[in-house]
C-alpha positions in Angstrom: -69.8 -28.0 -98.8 -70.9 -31.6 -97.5 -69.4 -33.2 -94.7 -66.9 -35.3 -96.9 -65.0 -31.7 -97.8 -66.8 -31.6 -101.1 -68.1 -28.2 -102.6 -71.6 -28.5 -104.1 -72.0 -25.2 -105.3 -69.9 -21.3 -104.6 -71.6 -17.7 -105.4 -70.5 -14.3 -105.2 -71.2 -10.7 -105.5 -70.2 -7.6 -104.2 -70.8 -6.3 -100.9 -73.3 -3.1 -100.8 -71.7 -0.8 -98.4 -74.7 0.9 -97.7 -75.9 -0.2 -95.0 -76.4 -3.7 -92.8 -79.7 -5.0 -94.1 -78.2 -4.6 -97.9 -75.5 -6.7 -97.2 -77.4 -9.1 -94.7 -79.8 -9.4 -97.9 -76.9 -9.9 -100.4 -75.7 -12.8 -98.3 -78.6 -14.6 -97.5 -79.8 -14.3 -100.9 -76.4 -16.1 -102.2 -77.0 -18.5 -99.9 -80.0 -20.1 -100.9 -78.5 -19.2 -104.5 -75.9 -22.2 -103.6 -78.9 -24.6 -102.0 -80.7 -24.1 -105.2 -77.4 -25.3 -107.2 -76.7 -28.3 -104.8 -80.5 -29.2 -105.5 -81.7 -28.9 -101.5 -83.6 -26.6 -99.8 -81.7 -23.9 -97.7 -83.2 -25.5 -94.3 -81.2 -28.6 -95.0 -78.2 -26.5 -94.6 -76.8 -27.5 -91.2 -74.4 -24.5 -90.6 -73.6 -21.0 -92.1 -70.2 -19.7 -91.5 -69.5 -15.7 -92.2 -65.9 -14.2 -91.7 -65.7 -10.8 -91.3 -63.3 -8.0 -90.8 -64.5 -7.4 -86.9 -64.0 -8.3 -83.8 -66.1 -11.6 -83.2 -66.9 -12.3 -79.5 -66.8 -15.9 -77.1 -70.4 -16.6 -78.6 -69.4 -17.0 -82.2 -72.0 -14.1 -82.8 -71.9 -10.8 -81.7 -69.3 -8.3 -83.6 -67.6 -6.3 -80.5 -65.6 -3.9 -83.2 -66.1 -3.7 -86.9 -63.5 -1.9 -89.4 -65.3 -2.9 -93.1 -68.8 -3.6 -92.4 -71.5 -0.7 -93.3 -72.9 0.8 -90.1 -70.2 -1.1 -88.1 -71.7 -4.0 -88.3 -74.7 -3.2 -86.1 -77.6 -5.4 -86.9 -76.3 -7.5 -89.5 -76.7 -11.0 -87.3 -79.9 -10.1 -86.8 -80.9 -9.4 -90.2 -78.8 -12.6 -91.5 -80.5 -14.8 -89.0 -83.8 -13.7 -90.1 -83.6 -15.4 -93.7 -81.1 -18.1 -92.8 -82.6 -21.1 -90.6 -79.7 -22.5 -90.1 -77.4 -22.3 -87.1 -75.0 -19.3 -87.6 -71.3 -18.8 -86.5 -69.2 -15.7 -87.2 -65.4 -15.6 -87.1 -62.9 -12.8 -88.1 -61.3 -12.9 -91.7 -57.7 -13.1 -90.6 -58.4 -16.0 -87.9 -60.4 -17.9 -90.7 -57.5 -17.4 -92.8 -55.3 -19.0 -90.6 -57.1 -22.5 -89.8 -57.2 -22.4 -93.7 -53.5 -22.0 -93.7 -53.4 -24.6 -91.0 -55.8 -27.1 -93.1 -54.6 -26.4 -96.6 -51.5 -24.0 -96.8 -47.8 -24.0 -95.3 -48.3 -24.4 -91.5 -49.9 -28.2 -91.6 -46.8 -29.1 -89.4 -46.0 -26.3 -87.3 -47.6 -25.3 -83.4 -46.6 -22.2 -83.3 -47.3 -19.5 -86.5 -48.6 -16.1 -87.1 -50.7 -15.4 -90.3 -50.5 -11.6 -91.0 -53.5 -10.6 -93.0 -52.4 -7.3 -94.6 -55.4 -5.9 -96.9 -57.9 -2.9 -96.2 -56.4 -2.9 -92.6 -54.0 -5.2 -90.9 -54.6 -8.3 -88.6 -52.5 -10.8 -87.0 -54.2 -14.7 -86.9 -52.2 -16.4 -84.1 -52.1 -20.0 -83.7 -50.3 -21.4 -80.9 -49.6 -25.1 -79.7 -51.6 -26.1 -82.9 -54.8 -24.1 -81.6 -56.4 -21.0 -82.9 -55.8 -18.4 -80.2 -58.4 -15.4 -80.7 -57.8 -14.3 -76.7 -60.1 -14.0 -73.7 -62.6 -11.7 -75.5 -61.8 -12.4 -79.5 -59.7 -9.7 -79.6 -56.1 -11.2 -79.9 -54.7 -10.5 -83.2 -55.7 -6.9 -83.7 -52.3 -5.8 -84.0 -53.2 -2.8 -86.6 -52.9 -1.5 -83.5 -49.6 -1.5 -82.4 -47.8 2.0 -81.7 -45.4 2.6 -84.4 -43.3 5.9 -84.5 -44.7 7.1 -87.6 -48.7 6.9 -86.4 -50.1 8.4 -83.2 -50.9 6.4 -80.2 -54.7 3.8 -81.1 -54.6 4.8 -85.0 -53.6 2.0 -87.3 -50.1 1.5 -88.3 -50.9 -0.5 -91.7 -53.7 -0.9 -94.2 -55.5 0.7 -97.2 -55.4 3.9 -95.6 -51.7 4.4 -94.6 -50.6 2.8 -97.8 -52.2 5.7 -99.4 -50.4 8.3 -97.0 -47.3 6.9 -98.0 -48.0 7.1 -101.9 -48.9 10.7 -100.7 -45.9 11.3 -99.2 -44.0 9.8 -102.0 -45.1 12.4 -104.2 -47.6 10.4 -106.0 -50.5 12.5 -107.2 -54.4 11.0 -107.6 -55.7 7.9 -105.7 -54.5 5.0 -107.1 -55.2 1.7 -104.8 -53.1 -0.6 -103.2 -52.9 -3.0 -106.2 -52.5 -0.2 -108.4 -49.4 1.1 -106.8 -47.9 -2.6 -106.7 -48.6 -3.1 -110.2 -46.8 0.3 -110.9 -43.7 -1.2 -108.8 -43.6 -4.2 -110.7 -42.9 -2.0 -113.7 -39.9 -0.1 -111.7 -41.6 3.3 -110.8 -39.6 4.6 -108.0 -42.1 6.1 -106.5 -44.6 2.7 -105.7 -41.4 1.2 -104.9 -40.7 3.8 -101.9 -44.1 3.1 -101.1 -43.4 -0.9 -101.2 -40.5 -0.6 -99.3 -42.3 1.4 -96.1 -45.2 -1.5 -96.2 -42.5 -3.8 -95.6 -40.7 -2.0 -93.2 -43.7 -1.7 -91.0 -44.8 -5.4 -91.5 -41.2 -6.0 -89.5 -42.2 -3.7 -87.6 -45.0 -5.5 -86.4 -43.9 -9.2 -86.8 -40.5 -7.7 -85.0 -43.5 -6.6 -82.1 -45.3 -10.4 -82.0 -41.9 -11.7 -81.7 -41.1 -10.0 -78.3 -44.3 -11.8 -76.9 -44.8 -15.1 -78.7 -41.6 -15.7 -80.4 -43.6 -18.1 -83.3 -42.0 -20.4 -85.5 -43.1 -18.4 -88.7 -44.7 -15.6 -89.7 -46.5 -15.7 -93.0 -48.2 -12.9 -95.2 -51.4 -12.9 -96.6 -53.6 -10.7 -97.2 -54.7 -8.8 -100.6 -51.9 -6.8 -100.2 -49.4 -9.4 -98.2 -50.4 -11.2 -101.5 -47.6 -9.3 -103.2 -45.1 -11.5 -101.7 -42.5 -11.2 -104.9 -42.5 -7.8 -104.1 -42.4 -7.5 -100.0 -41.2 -10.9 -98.9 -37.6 -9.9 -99.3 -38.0 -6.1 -98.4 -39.8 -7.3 -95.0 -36.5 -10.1 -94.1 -34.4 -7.0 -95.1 -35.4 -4.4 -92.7 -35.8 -7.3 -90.2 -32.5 -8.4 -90.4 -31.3 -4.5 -90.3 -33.5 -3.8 -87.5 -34.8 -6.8 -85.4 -31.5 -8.9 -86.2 -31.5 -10.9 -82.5 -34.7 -12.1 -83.5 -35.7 -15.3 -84.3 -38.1 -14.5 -87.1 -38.7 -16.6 -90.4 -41.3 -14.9 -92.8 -42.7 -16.7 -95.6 -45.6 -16.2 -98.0 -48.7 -18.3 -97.7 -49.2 -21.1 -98.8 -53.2 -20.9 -100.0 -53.6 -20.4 -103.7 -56.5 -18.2 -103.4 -59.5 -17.6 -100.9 -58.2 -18.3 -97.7 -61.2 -17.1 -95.5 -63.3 -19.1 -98.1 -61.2 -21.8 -97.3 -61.2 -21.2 -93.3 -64.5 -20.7 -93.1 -65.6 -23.9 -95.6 -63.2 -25.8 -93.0 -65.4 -24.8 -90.3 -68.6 -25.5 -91.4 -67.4 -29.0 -92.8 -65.6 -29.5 -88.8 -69.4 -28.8 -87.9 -71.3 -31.3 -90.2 -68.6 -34.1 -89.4 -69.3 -33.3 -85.6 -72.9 -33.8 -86.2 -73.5 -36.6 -88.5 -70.8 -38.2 -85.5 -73.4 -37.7 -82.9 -76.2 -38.8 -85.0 -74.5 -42.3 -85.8 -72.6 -42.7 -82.2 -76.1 -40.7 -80.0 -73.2 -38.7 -78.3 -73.4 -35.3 -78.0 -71.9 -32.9 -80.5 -68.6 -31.5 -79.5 -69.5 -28.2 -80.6 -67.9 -26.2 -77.6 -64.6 -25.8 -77.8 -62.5 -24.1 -74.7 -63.4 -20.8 -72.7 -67.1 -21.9 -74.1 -66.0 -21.2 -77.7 -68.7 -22.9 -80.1 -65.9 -24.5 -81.9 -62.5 -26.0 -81.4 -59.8 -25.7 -84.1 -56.6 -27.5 -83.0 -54.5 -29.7 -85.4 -56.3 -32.9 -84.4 -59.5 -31.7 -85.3 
């Protein structure tokens, strides 16, 4: 992407789950695949920006906790900064999803709103007073987390994994995945719909949680699986206004067509090349550094 918002050129793949150098290769290898298709070299590229599904620290750079990543993550900066001259800046998945929510989706006009990225696990990007709030060490948001009475205390409470405990416990035989048993519910099987109906209830559960802290304006699902909003949106109000009815909570579905960490992530790096051609014309510094040393800032006037 160029510093007007323009894309030049996209790639994809899919992500080896070996081990960190396979997917450190796979990446840097798409990316000079797109510099070859905008016709410049890959050292023109002024910044990379990777989301992952991790824990990102202050720096922008160093994965503190990683869910999907091979190997936990463990080397894969290193490796990726290796092939890749240009300046590098991780963020988590959900968080980029929610400055692309911000930028492009539902929440242009509102401070205060909680994107709920439910998928292989479940995360919780938190925007307050127009700002991306990712907490003192970049762990705010990991509300997976959260004790729930049907998971024991620091397992996850949502996600891939529990969605298939449920279709388990629904009677469901075999494996089928998360889209799979949504698809089945769109076609009325009783069984993927019992399975629905607990994802939604423990979505509430969780927004019902954030609520008790934050109190947002909205709450909004994403996600692969918060996707599905025809089917959970109005089992998710449901159990909310059964169970959390005091509460001020207004759930919607999101308002990014498709790609939304794309999209968060495209943001940044375009926030990044604005910055610097600034500088370049002006000779002022870039404002790179956003607050508590963050290398970016991300509020609504940005």
């Amino acid at each position: 992407m160029d510093a007007t918002g323009e894309v030049l050129a996209r790639a994809e793949a899919p992500a080896p789950r070996r081990d960190a150098a396979a997917l450190a290769d796979t990446v840097t290898a798409l990316a000079s695949e797109c510099a070859g298709r905008a016709g410049i070299g890959v050292a023109a590229v002024g910044r990379a920006v990777v989301g992952v599904p991790a824990i990102v620290g202050r720096d922008g750079r160093t994965i503190r906790r990683a869910y999907g990543l091979p190997q936990g993550g463990k080397g894969l900066v290193e490796a990726i900064e290796r092939d890749l001259p240009m300046p590098l800046l991780l963020e988590n998945d959900v968080n980029l999803a929610a400055v692309a929510e911000q930028r492009f989706g539902a929440c242009a006009d509102v401070g205060d709103f909680v994107l709920l990225g439910v998928g292989v696990g479940l995360g919780a990007g938190i925007v307050l007073g127009g700002r991306l709030h990712r907490g003192f060490a970049g762990g705010a948001g990991e509300v997976g987390f959260l004790p729930h009475p049907a998971t024991e205390l620091g397992t996850e409470v949502l996600g891939a994994r529990r969605i298939a405990e449920q279709a388990r416990a629904a009677g469901i035989v075999g494996r089928p995945s998360p889209r799979e048993l949504f698809e089945r519910a769109r076609g009325g099987d009783e069984k993927a719909l019992a399975v629905v109906d607990a994802t939604a209830r423990r979505i509430a559960h969780v927004a019902a949680s954030i609520a008790l802290v934050i109190e947002p304006e909205l709450f909004v699902l994403g996600g692969a699986v918060g996707a599905n909003a025809d089917l959970l949106l109005g089992r998710v109000r449901h159990h909310l206004a059964k169970d959390a009815a005091p509460l001020p909570i207004r759930v919607i579905a999101s308002g990014v067509p498709d790609d939304a960490v794309l999209r968060g992530a495209a943001w940044l790096a375009r926030h990044h090349a604005r910055e610097r051609a600034f500088a370049a014309a002006t000779g002022a510094p870039p404002q790179d550094a956003g607050p508590g040393g963050r290398p970016y800032d991300t509020d609504s006037a940005g």
